[in-house]
N, C-alpha and C positions, 0 to 999 in steps of 0.2 A: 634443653639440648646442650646447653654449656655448662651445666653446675660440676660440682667436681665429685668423682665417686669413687670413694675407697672401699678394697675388696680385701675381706682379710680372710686368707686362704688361696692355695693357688694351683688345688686339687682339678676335676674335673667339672665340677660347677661353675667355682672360680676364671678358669683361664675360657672357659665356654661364654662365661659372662661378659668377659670383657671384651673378645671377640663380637660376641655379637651386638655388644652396645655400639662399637663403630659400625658393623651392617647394617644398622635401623639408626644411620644418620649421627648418632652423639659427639660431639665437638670437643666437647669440655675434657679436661684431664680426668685422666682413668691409675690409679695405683692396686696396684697388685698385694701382698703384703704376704710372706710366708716363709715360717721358720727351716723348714728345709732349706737346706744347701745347694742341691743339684736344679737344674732348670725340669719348669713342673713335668713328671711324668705320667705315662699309664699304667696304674694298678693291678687289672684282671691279668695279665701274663706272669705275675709273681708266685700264684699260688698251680699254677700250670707249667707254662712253657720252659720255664725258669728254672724249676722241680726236677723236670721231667727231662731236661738236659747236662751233659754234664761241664758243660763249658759255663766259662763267667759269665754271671747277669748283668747286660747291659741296659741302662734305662731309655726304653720309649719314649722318647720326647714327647708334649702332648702335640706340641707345634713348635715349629723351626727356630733354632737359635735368633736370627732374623728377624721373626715377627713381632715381637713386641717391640723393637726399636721402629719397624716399618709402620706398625697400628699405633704409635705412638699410645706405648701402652710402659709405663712404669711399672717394674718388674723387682722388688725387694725382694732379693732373698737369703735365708739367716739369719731373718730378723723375726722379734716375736712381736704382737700387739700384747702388750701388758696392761692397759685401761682406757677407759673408753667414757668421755665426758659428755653425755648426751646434752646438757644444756648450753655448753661450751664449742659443741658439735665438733672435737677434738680426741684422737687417739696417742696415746702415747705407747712411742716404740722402744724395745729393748738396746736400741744403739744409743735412746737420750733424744730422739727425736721427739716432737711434735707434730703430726700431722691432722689437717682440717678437713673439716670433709662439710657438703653439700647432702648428700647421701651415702651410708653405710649400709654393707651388706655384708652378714656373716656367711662365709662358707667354710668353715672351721672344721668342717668333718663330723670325724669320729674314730674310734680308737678303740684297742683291742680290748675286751674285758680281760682282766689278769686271771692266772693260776694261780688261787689262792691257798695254799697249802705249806707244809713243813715240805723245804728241800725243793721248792718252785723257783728261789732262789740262784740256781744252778746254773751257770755259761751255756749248757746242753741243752734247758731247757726253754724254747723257742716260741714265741707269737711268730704269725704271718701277715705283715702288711707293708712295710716299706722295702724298699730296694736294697738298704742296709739289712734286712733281716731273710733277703732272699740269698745276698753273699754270704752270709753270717750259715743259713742252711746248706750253703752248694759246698761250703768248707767241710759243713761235720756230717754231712752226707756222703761225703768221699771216704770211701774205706768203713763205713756204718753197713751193719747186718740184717739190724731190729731197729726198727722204731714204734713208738707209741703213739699213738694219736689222743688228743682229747678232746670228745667233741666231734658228733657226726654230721655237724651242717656240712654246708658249700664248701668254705674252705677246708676245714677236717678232711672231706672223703673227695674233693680235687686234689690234696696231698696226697695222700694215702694210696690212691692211685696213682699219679706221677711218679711215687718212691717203690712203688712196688712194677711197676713198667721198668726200671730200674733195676729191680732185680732183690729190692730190697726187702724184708718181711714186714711186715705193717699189721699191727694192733691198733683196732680204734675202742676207744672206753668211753661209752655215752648214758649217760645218765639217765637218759628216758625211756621208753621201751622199745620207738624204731627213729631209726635216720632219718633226718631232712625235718623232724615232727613239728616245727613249725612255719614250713616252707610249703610241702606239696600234701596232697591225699595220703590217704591210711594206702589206699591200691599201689598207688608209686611209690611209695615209703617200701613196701616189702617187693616191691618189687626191683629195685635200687641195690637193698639189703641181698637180695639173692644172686643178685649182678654181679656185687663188689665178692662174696662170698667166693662164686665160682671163679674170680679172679685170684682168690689166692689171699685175700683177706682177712682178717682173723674179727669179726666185728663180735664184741660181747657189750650187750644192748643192759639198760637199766644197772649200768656199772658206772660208775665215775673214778675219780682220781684224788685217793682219801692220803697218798704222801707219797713222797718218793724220798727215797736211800742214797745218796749222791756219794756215799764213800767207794769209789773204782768205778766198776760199772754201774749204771742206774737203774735202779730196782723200784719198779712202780706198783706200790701196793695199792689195790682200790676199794672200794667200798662192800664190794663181795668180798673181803677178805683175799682174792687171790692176787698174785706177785707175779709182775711181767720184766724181763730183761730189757734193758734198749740199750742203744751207744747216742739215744738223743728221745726227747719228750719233743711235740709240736701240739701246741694248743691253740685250738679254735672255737672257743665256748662263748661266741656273743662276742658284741661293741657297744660301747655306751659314746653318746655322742657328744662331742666337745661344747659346753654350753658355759663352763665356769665363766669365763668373759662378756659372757652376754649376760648372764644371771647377776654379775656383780654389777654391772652397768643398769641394774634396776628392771631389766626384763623382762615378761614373765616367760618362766619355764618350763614344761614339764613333759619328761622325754621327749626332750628336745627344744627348741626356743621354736614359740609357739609363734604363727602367721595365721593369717585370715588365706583366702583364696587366692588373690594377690600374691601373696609372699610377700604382706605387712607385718612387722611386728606393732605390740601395741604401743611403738614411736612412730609415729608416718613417714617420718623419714628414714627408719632402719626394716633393713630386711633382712630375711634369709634364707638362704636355698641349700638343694641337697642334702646328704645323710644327717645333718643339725636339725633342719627345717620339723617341725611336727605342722601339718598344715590343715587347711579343715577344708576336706574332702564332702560336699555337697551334706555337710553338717553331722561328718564323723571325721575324727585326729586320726590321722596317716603319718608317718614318721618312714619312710623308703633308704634303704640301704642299696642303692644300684647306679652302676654310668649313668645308664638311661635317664631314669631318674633326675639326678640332677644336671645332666647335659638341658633337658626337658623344661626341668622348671627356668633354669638358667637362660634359656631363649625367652622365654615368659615372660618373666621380669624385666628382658630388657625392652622388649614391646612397652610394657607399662610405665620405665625410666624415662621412653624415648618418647611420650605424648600419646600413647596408645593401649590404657585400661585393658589389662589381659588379665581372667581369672587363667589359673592353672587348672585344667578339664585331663591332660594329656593321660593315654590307655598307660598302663604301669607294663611293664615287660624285662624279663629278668631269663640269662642265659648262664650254667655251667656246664662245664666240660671234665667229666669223668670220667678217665681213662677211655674208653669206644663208645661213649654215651654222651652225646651233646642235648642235654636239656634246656627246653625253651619254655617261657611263659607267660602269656600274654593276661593280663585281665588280673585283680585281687580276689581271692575267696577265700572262704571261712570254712574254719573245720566241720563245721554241722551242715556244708554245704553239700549235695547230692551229688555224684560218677556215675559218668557216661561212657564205657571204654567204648575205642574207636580203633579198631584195629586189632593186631594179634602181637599180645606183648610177648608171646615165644620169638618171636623175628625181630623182634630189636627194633621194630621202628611202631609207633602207636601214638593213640592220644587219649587223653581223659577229660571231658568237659567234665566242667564244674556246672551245676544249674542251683540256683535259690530261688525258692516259689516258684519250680518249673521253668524259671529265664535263664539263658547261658549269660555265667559270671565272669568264667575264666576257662583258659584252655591248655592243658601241662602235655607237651610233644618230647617225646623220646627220638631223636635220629629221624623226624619228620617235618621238614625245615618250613614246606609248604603248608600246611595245616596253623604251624604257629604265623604263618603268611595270612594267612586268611582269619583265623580269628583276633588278629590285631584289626584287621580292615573291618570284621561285621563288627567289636566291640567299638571299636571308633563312632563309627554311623549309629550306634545306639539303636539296635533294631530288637524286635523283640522274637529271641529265637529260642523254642520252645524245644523239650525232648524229641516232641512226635517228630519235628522237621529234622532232628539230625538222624533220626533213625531210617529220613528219607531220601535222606542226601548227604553228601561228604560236605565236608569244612568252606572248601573251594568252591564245589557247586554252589551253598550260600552267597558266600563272598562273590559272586561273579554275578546273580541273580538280581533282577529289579530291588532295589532298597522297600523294604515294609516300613512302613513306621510305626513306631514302639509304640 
């Protein structure tokens, strides 16, 4: 409860973590460590609120300028962790410091995979993840006609819609055959695609982004051969998670720096949490990209720093907001996993279980806040709830009913 714990990162894992080591008692000094400049922010409103407004993006504090002086909680920031001496149990910072640590824990992220291509190069053309790169969009959005999108995940088609709310034209160019394809169901996938469509979106599916022409206007040539105008490119093709630091420090690695259930690396005294973390989920590697997520495991671990062995069990849940579409989703599934529609996807509000080997996995809500209510609560409790049952009951009426056990 007194040793000393450096956190390096100071994303939403990070500052959840250090919060919550002094809730669960910790004494000892607590540092922070993170290359950004501005005091740690919230992420999910840059690819939304931020968009989809035409005034300057201000950053979301995660918590109060205040707090980390009151939690006595050391707060670097602008500084980089550059190497990490595990036998030495010493970090070395980009200002020339040295600091010691008792335990380390990386929460290091993750980062945008690049546009790889001739003419990617370009001022115009844009990733979406930090607050700099949300000013960087609100600037060349202003007086923009066309944009291109790359890339129909989460962040892709919450752009595409906030710029086209806007008034803007929006092309998305997606490489695979539908949206979202490693996210939700083949059901919700064309059903998303038909959403954004009648919105006014221009989506051309199993197209990617073979170069772009950066002489005037930007001229997006893609894989089909055909050429799109824009006055900006925004790319959202994937993140690769920041591991270089921990992999140099001897490691091991692989998509992602690899923990036990705990959130041990294979040092006992290093860990790591959030979008870095590959963890091993009841004897399968999970690698999570989400607040949740790492807010989640971040409570965990400090259970386990504070004298209290906590595996990480917590339900995964994962929310975007699409133009008139607030998707929720509780539970992991896999694409060979079986749909259960719930509801009437003409009315905008539905759900689609997931079942493997007849058990519900998971649950994806369209504009139906209570259902993704209720199947966090039955997947929590680990019950075993079978097709027949949802065909005889809603979401809720489960969730509310005497606990089955599995």
């Amino acid at each position: 409860m007194n040793e000393s714990i450096l956190i390096i990162g100071a994303g939403h894992a990070g500052v959840q973590l250090a919060e919550s080591l002094r809730d669960n008692g910790h004494e000892g000094p607590i540092t922070l460590v993170d290359q950004g400049t501005q005091q740690p922010y919230q992420r999910p409103p840059l690819s939304k609120d931020f968009v989809a407004s035409a005034k300057a993006p201000e950053a979301l504090p995660l918590r109060s300028e205040d707090f980390y002086a009151q939690q006595r909680i050391e707060l670097l920031t602008g500084v980089r962790a550059t190497a990490v001496d595990r036998a030495e149990r010493t970090v070395a910072l980009s200002d020339g410091q040295q600091r010691g640590y008792d335990r380390l824990v990386f929460a290091t992220g993750a980062r945008n995979r690049a546009l790889d291509c001739p003419g990617a190069e370009d001022p115009r053309v844009i990733g979406l993840r930090t607050l700099q790169d949300a000013e960087i969009l609100r600037r060349q959005l202003t007086g923009a006609q066309r944009v291109v999108v790359a890339g129909a995940g989460f962040i892709g088609l919450e752009f595409a819609a906030a710029a086209r709310a806007r008034g803007i034209d929006a092309t998305v160019l997606h490489s695979a055959p539908r949206v979202l394809n490693r996210s939700v169901s083949r059901q919700l996938s064309d059903w998303f695609a038909q959403a954004h469509r009648a919105d006014g979106i221009e989506l051309r599916l199993g197209e990617g982004v073979q170069s772009i022409d950066a002489h005037g206007d930007l001229q997006v040539h893609s894989t089909a051969g055909e050429s799109y105008r824009a006055d900006l490119v925004v790319y959202g093709i994937g993140v690769l998670p920041n591991i270089e630091l921990a992999e140099a420090s001897g490691l091991a690695c692989e998509n992602g720096i690899l923990v036990d259930a705990a959130l041990r690396t294979t040092d006992e005294r290093v860990y790591a949490v959030g979008d870095c973390a590959n963890f091993d989920s009841d004897g399968t590697r999970v690698r999570l990209e989400s607040v949740q997520n790492a807010a989640d495991q971040a409570r965990s671990l400090a259970r386990t720093l504070c004298g209290e062995p906590t595996l990480y069990s917590e339900v995964a849940w994962f929310w975007s907001i699409q133009g008139r579409h607030r998707l929720q989703i509780a539970g992991l599934a896999e694409p060979t996993d079986s749909s259960v529609l719930l509801g009437d996807p003409g009315s905008g509000k539905f759900s689609i279980a997931r079942l493997r080997d007849g058990q519900l996995v998971a649950v994806e809500s369209i504009n139906r806040p209570a259902d993704h209510a209720a199947a966090r609560k039955l997947l929590a409790r680990g019950e075993s709830i079978t097709e027949a049952m949802l065909a005889g009951a809603s979401l809720k009426d489960l969730a509310n009913a005497t606990p089955v056990a599995a």
